[in-house]
C-alpha positions, 0 to 999 in steps of 0.5 A: 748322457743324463739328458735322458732323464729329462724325458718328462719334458718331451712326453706330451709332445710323443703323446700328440705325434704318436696318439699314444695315452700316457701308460703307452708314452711312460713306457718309452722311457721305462725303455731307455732305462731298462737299456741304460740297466743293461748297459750297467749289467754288462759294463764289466765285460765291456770294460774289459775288452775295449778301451775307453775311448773306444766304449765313449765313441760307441756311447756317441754314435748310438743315439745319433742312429735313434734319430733315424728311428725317432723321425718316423713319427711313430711310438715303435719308433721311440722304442727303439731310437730314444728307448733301446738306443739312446738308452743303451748309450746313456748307460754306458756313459754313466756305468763307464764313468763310475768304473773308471773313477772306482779304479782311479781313485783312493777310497778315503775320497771315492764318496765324493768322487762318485757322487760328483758322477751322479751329479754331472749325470744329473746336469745333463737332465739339468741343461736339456729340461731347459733346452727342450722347452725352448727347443720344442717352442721352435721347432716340431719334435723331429727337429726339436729332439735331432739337434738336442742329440746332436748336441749329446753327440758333440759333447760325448765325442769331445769326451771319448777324444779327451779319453784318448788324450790322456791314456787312462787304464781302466780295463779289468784283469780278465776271469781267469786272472780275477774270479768274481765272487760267487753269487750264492755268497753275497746275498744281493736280496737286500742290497736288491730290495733296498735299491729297488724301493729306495729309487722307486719315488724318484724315477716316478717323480722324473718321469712324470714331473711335469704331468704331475706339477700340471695336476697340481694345478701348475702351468707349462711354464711353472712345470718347465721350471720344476723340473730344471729346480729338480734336475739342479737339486739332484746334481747338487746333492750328489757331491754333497751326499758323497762327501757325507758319505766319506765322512760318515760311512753309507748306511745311515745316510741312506736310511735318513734320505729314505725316510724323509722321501717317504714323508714327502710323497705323503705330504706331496699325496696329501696336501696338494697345492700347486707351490708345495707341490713344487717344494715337494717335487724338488725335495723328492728329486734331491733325495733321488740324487743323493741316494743314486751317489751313495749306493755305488760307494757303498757297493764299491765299499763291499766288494773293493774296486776290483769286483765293483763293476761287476757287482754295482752292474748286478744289485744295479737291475733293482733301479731298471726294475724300478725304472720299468715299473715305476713311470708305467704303475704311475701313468696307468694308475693315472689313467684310472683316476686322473690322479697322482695320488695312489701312485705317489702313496705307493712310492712312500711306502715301498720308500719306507721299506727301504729304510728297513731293507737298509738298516740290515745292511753291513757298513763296510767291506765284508762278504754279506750273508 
């Protein structure tokens, strides 16, 4: 369901069919990820009614119904088939898998087995930024797009029966027989923040990447290339910041991925060049990938298992807010200048923030004020 994360390599192609300009086209996937955000929002009460099987056959159908839309040809039609739909579905893959590992898993290895979420979220970006490419290189974008989702749908399919095969147990208790926290006592402003502008650069950095390597001065191919290098990078570094994560507690490594973002937007903002450029892009997306696995420990480490999807589906709107305004602040800044630089300073500085959000977070399980 990651797959959605390759947008980047469909953009300029929605541009030519639709005859939208590049803020237009970038709201089609701040769409899908407000949709994947609300799919995360809700996922508490969706765990709790339907079984897993049943939530992953939803999670296929979904976006083979965006196809129908898509094939108008039209930027409404995006909206609703890749945007709310496929959206929709790619959220509930990735919030469902969480939950189900929180339950199933001791916490002495619940960081490695989070991040290896995240990360076989991010091999799903990985495998379609070089699918997509050869793809599109066939076929217009109607066919292009329909048999690159109905690939997703034979492979969630194959999982929501592999879910039924083995009788996993993942619904919650219900309210009456588990109160969540109130919210008035958990403070979620920093936790919020700090998620919000720690992911800020990534998102941007996905969904512009191959705009921005163009920029830079690089080709279609070098830009294909980058983003499949970016998708790697951040499915590796899930597992390895999830493990660290384990060994090390959460808020520290956090801080450090923060910074180090911050020092390559500005690097990436100052310097240009098309191959530092490249360097720059992919460090900012491995960055992206380990902070994206260690965040739902942490939270899991707050709040204990059994409110972890309740609470992860709340602090988890800071990365929809960051994922709607991010990709549009960027294509509408560079409408304005023809220039990724504004927006990439931005990213840093909102990176930095984090960093200093983060270290006022506590470390382990505890109501936070």
């Amino acid at each position: 369901m990651g797959s959605i994360h390759a947008f980047s390599a469909l953009i300029e192609q929605i541009e030519l069919q639709t005859g939208v300009e590049r803020m237009a086209s970038s709201l089609v996937y701040s769409t899908a990820l407000i949709s994947v955000t609300l799919a995360v929002f809700f996922g508490h009460i969706l765990y709790r009614r339907f079984g897993a099987s049943t939530l992953m056959l939803v999670a296929t159908i979904l976006p083979l119904l965006g196809i129908l839309l898509t094939n108008s040809g039209t930027w409404l039609g995006w909206i609703l088939g890749y945007g709310l739909l496929f959206g929709f579905a790619s959220g509930l893959g990735y919030g469902f898998s969480l939950h189900a590992c929180t339950m199933v898993t001791s916490k002495e290895k619940r960081g490695f087995v989070l991040g290896a979420i995240t990360g076989s979220y991010a091999l799903g970006a990985l495998v379609f930024s070089i699918l997509y490419p050869i793809l599109l290189t066939n076929f217009n974008l109607n066919t292009a797009y329909s048999v690159g989702t109905g690939i997703i749908g034979i492979i969630v399919g194959i999982g929501a029966l592999m879910l039924l095969i083995s009788k996993i147990v993942t619904r919650t208790a219900k309210p009456n027989q588990l109160q969540n926290p109130k919210p008035k006592q958990l403070g979620f402003a920093r936790l919020w923040f700090g998620y919000c502008f720690g992911v800020f650069a990534g998102l941007m950095a996905i969904g512009h990447a191959v705009p921005i390597i163009k920029t830079m001065g690089g080709d279609a191919q070098l830009a294909s290339s980058g983003i499949v290098l970016m998708s790697l990078g951040s499915g590796i570094a899930g597992l390895v910041a999830g493990y660290i994560a384990d060994q090390f507690g959460c808020r520290k490594p956090l801080i450090t991925l923060t910074i180090a973002s911050a020092i390559g937007l500005v690097l990436l903002a100052a310097l240009g060049g098309v191959q530092l450029a490249l360097i720059l892009m992919i460090c900012i997306a491995t960055i992206y990938g380990a902070f994206i696995a260690i965040y739902p420990t942490l939270v899991a480490n707050l709040f204990g298992k059994e409110h972890s999807a309740w609470a992860y589906g709340k602090v988890f709107t800071a990365w929809g807010f960051a994922g709607l305004s991010a990709p549009s602040l960027a294509g509408w800044l560079y409408e304005q200048s023809g220039s990724y630089d504004t927006p990439l300073l931005i990213a840093a500085i909102l990176a930095a923030i984090s960093a200093i959000v983060i270290l006022r977070l506590p470390d382990k399980k505890q109501v936070i004020s």
